[in-house]
VODOSE-224992 format. One record per atom (N, C-alpha, C): atom name; residue in one letter; x, y, z. Coordinates in steps of 0.1 Angstrom, whole numbers, plus 5000, padded with zeros to 4 digits. Layout:
<pts>
> CA	a	X	Y	Z
...
</pts>
This chain:
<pts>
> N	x	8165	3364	9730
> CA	x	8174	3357	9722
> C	x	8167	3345	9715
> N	x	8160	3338	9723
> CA	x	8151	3324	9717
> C	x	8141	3329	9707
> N	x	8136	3343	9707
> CA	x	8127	3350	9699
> C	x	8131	3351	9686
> N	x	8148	3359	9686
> CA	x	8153	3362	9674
> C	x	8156	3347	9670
> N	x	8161	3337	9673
> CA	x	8165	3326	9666
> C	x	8153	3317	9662
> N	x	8139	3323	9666
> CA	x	8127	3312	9658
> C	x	8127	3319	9653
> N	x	8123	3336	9648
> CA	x	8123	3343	9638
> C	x	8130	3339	9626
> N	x	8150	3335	9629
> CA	x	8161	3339	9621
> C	x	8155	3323	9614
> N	x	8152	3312	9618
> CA	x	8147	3295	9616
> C	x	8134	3304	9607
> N	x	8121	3306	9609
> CA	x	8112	3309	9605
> C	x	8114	3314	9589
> N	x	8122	3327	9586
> CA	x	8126	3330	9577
> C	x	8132	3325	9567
> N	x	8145	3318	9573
> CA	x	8151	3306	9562
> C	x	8136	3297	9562
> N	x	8131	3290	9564
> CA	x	8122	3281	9565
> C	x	8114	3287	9549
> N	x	8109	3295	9554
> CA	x	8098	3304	9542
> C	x	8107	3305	9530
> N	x	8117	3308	9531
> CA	x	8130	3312	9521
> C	x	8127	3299	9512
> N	x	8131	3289	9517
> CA	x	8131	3274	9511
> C	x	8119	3269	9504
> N	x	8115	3269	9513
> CA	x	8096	3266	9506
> C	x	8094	3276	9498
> N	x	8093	3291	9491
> CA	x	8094	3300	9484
> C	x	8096	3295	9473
> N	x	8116	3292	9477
> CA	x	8121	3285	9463
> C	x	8114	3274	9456
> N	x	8114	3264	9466
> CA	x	8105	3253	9459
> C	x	8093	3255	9452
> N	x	8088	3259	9455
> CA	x	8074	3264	9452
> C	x	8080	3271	9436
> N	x	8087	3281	9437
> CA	x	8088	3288	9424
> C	x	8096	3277	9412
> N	x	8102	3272	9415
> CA	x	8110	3257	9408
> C	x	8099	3250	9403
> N	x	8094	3243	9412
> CA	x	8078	3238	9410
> C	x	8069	3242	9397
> N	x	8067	3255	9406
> CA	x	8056	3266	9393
> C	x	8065	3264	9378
> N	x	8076	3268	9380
> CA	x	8084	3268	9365
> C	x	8082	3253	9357
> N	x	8090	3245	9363
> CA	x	8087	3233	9361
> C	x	8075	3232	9354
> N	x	8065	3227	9361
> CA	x	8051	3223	9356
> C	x	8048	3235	9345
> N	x	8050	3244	9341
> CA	x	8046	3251	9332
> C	x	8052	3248	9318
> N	x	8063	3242	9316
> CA	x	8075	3250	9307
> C	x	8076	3230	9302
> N	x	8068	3221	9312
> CA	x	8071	3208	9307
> C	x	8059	3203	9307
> N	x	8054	3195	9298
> CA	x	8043	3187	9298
> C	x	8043	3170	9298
> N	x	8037	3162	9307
> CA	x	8039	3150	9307
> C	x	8029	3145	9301
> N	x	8038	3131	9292
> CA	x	8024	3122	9285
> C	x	8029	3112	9286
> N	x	8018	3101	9279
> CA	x	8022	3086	9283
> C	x	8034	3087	9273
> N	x	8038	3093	9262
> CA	x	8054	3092	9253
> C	x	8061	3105	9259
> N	x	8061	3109	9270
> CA	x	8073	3113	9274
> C	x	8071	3129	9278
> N	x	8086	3137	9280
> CA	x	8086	3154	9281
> C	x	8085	3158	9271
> N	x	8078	3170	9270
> CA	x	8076	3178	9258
> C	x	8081	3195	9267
> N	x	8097	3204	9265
> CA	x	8097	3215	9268
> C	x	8089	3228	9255
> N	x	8079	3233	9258
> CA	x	8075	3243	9247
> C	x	8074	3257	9257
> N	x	8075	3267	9244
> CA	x	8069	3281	9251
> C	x	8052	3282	9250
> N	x	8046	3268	9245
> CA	x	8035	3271	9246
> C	x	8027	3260	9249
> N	x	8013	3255	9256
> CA	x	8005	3248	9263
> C	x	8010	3229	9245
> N	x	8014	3224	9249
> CA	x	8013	3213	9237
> C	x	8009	3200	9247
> N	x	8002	3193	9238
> CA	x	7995	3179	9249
> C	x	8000	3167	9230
> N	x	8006	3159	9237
> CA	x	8010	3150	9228
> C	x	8002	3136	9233
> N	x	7998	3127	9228
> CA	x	7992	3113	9231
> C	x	7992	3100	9221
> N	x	7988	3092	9223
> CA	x	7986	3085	9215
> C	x	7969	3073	9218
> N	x	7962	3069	9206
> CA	x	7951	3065	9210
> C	x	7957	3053	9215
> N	x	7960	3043	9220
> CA	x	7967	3032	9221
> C	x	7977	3034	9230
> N	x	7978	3026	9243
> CA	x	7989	3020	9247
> C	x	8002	3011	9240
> N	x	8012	3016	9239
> CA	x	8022	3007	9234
> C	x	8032	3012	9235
> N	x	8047	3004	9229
> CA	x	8058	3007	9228
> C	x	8064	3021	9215
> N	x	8071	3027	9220
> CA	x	8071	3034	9206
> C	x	8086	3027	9201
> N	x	8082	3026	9185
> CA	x	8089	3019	9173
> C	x	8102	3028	9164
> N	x	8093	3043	9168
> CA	x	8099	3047	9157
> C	x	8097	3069	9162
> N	x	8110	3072	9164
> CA	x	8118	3085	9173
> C	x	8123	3094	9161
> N	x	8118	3100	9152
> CA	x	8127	3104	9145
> C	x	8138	3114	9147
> N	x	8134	3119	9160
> CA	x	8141	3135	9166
> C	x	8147	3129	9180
> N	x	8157	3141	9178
> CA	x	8164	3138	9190
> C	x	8163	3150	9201
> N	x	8168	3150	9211
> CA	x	8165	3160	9222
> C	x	8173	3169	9217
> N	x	8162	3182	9221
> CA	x	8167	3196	9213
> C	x	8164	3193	9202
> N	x	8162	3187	9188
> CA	x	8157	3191	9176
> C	x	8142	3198	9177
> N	x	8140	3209	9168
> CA	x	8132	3215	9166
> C	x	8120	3208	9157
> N	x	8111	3208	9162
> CA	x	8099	3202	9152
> C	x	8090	3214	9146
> N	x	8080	3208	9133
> CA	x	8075	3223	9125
> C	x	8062	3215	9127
> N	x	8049	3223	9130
> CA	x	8038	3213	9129
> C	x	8033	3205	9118
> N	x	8030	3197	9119
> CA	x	8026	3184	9112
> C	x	8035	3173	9112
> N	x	8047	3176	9112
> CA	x	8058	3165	9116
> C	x	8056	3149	9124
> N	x	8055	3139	9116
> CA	x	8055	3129	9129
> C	x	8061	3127	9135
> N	x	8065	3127	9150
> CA	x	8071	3129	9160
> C	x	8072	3117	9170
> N	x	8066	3107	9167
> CA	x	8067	3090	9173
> C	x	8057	3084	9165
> N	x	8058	3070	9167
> CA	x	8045	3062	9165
> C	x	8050	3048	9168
> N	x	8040	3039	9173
> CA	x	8036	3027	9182
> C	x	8041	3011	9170
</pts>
């Protein structure tokens, strides 16, 4: 009986960590972090700026779609 119930613990255990883990993976893939913030893309984007500072000026809001070349913040 004590066998089946580390088993029945064991498996939920793995179950959980699984999930996290897959949450995780998704996460980190699908979001990119910079010093100006999340960026969700279907593809690898790295946003930066040469300078530390405040940003001044947002022209988009969450969920608007950007086209490349667009300025997208600045300091």
């Amino acid at each position: 009986m004590k066998k089946k119930i580390a088993l029945f613990t064991l498996v939920i255990f793995v179950t959980i960590t699984l999930i996290f883990l897959i949450k995780y993976i998704y996460y980190t893939s699908n979001y990119i972090s910079s010093n100006a913030g999340f960026v969700k893309t279907n593809s690898l984007t790295y946003l930066s700026f040469k300078e530390d500072g405040k940003i001044n000026y947002l022209p988009f809001k969450a969920g608007d779609r950007i086209k490349k070349g667009n300025l997208v913040a600045s300091l």
